[in-house]
N, C-alpha and C positions, 0 to 999 in steps of 0.2 A: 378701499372696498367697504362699505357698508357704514358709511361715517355715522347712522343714525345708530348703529348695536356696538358703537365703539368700546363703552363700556364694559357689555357685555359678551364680548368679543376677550377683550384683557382679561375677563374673571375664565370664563370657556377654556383659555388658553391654558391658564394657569391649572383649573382643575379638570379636564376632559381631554387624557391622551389623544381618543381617537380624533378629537377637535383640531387640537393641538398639529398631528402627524398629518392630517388632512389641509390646513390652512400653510404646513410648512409645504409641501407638497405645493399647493397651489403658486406659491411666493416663488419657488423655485421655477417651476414650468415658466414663470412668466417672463424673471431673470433669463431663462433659454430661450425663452421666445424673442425674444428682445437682442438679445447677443447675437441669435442666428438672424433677425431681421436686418440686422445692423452689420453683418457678414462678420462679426467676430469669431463667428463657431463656424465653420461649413453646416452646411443642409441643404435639403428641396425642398422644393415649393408643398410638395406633398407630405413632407416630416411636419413643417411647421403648422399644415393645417391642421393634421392629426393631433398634433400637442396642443394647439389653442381649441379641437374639442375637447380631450381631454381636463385641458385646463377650466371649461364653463360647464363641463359636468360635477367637477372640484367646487365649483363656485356655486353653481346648482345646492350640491348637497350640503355645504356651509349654510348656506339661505334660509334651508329648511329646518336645521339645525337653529339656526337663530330664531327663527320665528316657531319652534314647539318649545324651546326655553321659556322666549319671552312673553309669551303666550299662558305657561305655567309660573310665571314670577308675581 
């Protein structure tokens, strides 16, 4: 995810909790998304829609995070 703010994505990580708690969140969702795609978790078809929006509104807010950083660097 975002191989151009990789960087800056490692420093984020390291110094910006809400960053941090936000990008582990994401990482996770995606893990579930995947497990349930892959019928290792049960789900519906309706769980895992809701969690891959949930997961590109994560991804959303990452985005813009990266770009008011890098923007100010």
């Amino acid at each position: 995810m975002f191989p151009e703010y990789r960087d800056l994505i490692t420093r984020l990580k390291a110094s910006d909790p809400h960053f941090l708690r936000l990008f582990d969140k994401h990482n996770d969702l995606d893990q579930k998304i995947k497990n349930m795609e892959s019928f290792a978790e049960p789900s519906t078809p309706m769980q895992i829609e809701t969690m891959k929006k949930q997961k590109l509104a994560l991804k959303d807010e990452l985005y813009q995070i990266l770009r008011k950083t890098d923007g100010a660097a």
